[in-house]
N, C-alpha and C positions, 0 to 999 in steps of 0.2 A: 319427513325431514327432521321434526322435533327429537324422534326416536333414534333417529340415525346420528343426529350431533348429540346427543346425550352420551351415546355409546363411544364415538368417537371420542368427546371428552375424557370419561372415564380412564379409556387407552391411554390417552394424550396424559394423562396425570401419571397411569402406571411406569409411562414407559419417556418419562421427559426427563430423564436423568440421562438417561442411555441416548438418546435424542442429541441434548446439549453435548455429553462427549463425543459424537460423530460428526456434529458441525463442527467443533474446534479440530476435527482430526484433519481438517480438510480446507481451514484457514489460515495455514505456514506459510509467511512470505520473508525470504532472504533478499535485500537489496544492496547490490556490491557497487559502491562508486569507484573508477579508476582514474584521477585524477589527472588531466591533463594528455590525455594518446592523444593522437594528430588518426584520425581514418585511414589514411593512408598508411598505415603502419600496424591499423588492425583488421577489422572488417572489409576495409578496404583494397587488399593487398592481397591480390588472387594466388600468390603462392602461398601462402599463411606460413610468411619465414617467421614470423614474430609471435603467432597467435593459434597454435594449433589444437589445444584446449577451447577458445571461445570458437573455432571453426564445429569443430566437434559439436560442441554444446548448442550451438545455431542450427544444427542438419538438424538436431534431438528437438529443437524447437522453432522459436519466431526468432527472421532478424527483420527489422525492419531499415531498412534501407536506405532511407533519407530522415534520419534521426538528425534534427540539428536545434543547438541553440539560439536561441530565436533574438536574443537578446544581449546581453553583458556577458563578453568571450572570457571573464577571469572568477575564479574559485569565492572572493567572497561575497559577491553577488550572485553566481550563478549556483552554489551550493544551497543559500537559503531557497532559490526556485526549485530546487529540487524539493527539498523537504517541503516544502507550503503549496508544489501545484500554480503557485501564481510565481509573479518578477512580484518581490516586495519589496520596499524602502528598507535599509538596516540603521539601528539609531546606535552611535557608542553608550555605553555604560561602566559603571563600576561594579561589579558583584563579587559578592568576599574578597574581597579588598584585591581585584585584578583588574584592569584596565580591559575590556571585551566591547563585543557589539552582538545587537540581538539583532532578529526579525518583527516585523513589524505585525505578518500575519501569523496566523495561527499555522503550525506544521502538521504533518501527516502523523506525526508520533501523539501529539495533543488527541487530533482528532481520536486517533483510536483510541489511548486509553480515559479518555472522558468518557466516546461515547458507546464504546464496549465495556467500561467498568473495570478494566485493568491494571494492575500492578504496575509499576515498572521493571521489576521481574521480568513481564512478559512482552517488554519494548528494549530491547537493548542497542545501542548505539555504541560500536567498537572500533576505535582508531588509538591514533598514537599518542603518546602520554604528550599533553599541550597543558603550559603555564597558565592559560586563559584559554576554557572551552568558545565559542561562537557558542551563541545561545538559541534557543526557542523563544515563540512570543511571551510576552505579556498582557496578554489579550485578557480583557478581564472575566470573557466567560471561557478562555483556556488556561495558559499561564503555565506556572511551575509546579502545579499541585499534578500539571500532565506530561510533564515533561519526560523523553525515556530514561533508562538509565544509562549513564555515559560512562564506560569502561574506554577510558584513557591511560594505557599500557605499554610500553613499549618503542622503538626508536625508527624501525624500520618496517617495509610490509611487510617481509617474514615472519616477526616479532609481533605481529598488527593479528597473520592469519594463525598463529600459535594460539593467542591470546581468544579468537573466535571461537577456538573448538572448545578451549578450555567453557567459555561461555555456554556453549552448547549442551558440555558434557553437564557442569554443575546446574545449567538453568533451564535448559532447554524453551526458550522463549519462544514464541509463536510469530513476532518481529524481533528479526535483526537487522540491522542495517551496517555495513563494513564500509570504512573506510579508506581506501589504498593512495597514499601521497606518494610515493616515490617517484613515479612516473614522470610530472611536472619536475620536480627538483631535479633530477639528472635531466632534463630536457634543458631547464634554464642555464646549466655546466656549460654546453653547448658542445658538450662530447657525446657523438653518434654515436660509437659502442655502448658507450652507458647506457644513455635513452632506449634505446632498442632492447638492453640488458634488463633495462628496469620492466619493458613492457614483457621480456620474454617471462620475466619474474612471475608478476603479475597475473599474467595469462596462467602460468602453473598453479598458482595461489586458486583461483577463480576453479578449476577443474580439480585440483585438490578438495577444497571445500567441498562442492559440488559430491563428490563421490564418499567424501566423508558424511554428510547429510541424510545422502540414499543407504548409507551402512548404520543408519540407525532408523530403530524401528519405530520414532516419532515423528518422522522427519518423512520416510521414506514414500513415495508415491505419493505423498500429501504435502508438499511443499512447493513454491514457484520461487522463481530465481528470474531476479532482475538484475541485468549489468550495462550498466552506461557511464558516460564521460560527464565532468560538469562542463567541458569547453576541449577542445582542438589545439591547436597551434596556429602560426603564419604556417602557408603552402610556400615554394620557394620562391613564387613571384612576388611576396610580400614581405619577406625577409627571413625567411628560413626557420629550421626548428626548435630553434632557441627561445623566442617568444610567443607570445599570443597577447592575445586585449582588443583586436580591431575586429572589423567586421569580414573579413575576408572569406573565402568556401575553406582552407585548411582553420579555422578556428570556430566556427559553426557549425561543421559537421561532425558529429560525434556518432559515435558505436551504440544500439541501443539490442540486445537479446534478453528474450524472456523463454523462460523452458520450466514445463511444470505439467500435472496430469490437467490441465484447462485447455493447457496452449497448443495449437497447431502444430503439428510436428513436421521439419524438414519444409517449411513457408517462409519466403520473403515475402512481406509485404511492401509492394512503392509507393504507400500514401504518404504525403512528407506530416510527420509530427514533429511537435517539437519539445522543449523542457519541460514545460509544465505537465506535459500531458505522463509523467512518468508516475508522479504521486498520483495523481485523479485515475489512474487504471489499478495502482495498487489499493486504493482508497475502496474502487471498483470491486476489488478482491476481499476485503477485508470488511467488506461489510459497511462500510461508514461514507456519513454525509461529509465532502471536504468545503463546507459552506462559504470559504470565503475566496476557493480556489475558480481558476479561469481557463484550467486545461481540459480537455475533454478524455473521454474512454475510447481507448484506443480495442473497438468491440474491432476491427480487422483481428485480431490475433489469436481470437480466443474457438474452442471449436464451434461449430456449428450447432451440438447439441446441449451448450452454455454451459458454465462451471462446474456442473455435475450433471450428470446422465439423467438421474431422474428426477433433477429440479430445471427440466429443458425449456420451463417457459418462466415459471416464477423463481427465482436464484435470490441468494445474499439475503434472505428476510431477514430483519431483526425489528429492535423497538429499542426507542432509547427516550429520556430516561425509565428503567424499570429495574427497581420499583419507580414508582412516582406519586408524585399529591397530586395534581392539577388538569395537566396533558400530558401526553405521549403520543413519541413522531413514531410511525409505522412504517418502516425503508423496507422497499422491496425491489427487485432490478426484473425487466423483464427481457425475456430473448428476443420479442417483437413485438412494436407496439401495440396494444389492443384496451378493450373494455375489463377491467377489475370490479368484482363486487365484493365491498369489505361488510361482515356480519361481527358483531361482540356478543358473545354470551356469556352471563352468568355463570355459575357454577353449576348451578342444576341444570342447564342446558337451554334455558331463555334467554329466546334472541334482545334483547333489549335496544340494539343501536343497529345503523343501517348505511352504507354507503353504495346506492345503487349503479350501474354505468359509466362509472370511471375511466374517463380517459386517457390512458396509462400512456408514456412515452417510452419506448427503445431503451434500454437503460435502467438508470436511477432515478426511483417516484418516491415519495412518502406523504402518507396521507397523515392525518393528526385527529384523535379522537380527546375531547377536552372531557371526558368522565360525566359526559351526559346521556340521558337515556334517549328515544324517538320524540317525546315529548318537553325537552332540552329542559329536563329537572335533573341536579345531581344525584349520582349513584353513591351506594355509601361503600365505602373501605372495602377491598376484599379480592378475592381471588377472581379473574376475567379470563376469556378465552377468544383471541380474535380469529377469523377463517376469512383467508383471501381465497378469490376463483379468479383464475382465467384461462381460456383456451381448454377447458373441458379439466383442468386442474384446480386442485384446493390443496391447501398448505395451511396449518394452524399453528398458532403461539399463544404464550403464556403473558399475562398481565398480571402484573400487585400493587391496585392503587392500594395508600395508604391514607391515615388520617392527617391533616392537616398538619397538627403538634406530636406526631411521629417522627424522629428521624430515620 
């Protein structure tokens, strides 16, 4: 065993460059909100007069069928549940001298670049040029130091999906998130041509991108695409399409498809989910713990033999923070529940720490190793190697504790 994880170390040091750029190649997620469709006028409307692009894009992928908001039927409450995974309280503020309002939890943009260590480069949030953005938390172990970068551009979706590619072409982010208003504002007119016009818009914008994405070769078979509503409409029993805000079935059920090399191809699923669970399955994807979220992993959608082929039982490893002083969390998802045995070694190839029989849940685990040996005495500074098992698999990563008064 000692001989066999020394060698594999060695490898693992050769070849962890090439490593890490094949795990980012295979971590692109596109999340496109269309602000305001009523179902009945998208997903739900078996001729697909309005939506023949997300028809499309649904055979290619997951739709899940009773996607509905579970909660607050209007944009600025039901916007922040999208980004945070939970319903959270929003407080006003002032920021650079604008009148706004934040989130009270931590979002899906946070989460990832704190706890994948990214830019915001590589978080981009693109919509339309607004006097006063809606903000991310202020959560004091998230905050602004996480926040993505907001490319506020433009007047209309057109101008909105213009402005994406541009992003694309110059940044190529690894998260983006789109956001399309039109939709709501011609619905509020209470002109039916328009509404319909904005969604047919939309729908092109959505298959557009879509095809512009797969024509680039960062993007291409290594990206997932998510497209959902923050809220619905009234149906006509409740006052037709003009508004929304109540609880009714036309302003709760929203459009939810996801299409990507993970997802099921040409699948409905009828489990009903609802808002939150849109960040918590992207969160899923991306690798990262949404610690303070209440939506669950929407695992109906994804294939059978888990987000890549040959990580079909242990998926999504990372470790965060790393480097680190103290502790570090060990996230790892598994295809089905079972026993994990986590090993840490050294660099020479001694085993030094031990997590035997772990009882691993469906999903998202992470275990936490605090920089002690078997004998719970500090290890000093330096380069670590952990190896999970399970289900006749092993998967290793890279550790860099550091010294205390290091930054």
């Amino acid at each position: 065993m000692k001989i066999y994880f020394k060698i594999t170390i060695i490898v693992f040091i050769l070849l962890f460059s090439i490593k890490v750029i094949k795990s980012q190649s295979t971590d692109k997620i596109v999340i496109v909100i269309i602000d305001g469709a009523r179902y009945t006028e998208t997903l739900g409307d078996p001729t697909h007069s309005y939506t023949p692009e997300m028809w499309n894009l649904a055979s290619q992928g997951t739709k899940v069928d009773q996607f509905m908001n579970d909660n607050y039927t209007y944009t600025s409450r039901a916007i922040p549940a999208l980004w945070c995974g939970t319903w959270t309280d929003v407080r006003d503020t002032t920021y650079q001298n604008s009148s706004t309002r934040y989130a009270v939890k931590p979002t899906l943009f946070e989460y990832y670049r704190k706890q994948r260590n990214m830019p915001e480069e590589e978080c981009v949030y693109v919509l339309i040029e607004l006097e006063s953005l809606w903000l991310p938390s202020f959560n004091s172990h998230y905050g602004p130091n996480y926040w993505p970068k907001f490319h506020s551009v433009g007047h209309s979706d057109s101008e909105v999906a213009e402005e994406a590619k541009k992003v694309i072409d110059e940044l190529h982010p690894h998260f983006m998130w789109v956001y399309l208003a039109d939709v709501d504002h011609a619905g509020h007119s209470g002109n039916w041509s328009d509404y319909t016009s904005a969604i047919r818009n939309a729908d092109a914008i959505v298959g557009d991108l879509w095809r512009y994405l797969q024509a680039d070769p960062f993007y291409k078979d290594a990206t997932t695409l998510f497209i959902t509503n923050d809220h619905g409409r009234h149906d006509n029993q409740h006052g037709g399409f003009k508004g929304h805000g109540d609880g009714c079935p036309g302003c709760r059920h929203i459009e939810f498809i996801a299409v990507g090399p993970s997802i099921k191809e040409n699948y409905v699923s009828q489990i009903t989910r609802n808002t939150p669970d849109m960040a918590v399955t992207a969160a899923y994807l991306l690798g990262v713990e949404p610690e303070y979220s209440t939506g669950n992993v929407m695992q109906e959608i994804f294939k059978a033999d888990g987000v890549e082929e040959e990580f079909n039982q242990i998926t999504n490893m990372d470790n965060y923070p790393n480097p680190f002083h103290s502790s570090t969390n060990i996230c790892f998802h598994l295809a089905k529940a079972g026993q994990v045995n986590m090993r840490i070694f050294n660099i020479t190839g001694k085993e030094i720490y031990t997590i035997q029989n772990y009882k691993a849940n469906l999903g998202k685990n992470i275990l936490v190793w605090d920089a002690t040996d078997m004998q719970g005495m500090q290890v000093t500074a330096g380069i670590y190697f952990y190896q999970l098992q399970s289900e006749g698999q092993e998967k290793v990563g890279k550790l860099l504790l550091l010294n205390e008064n290091i930054d």
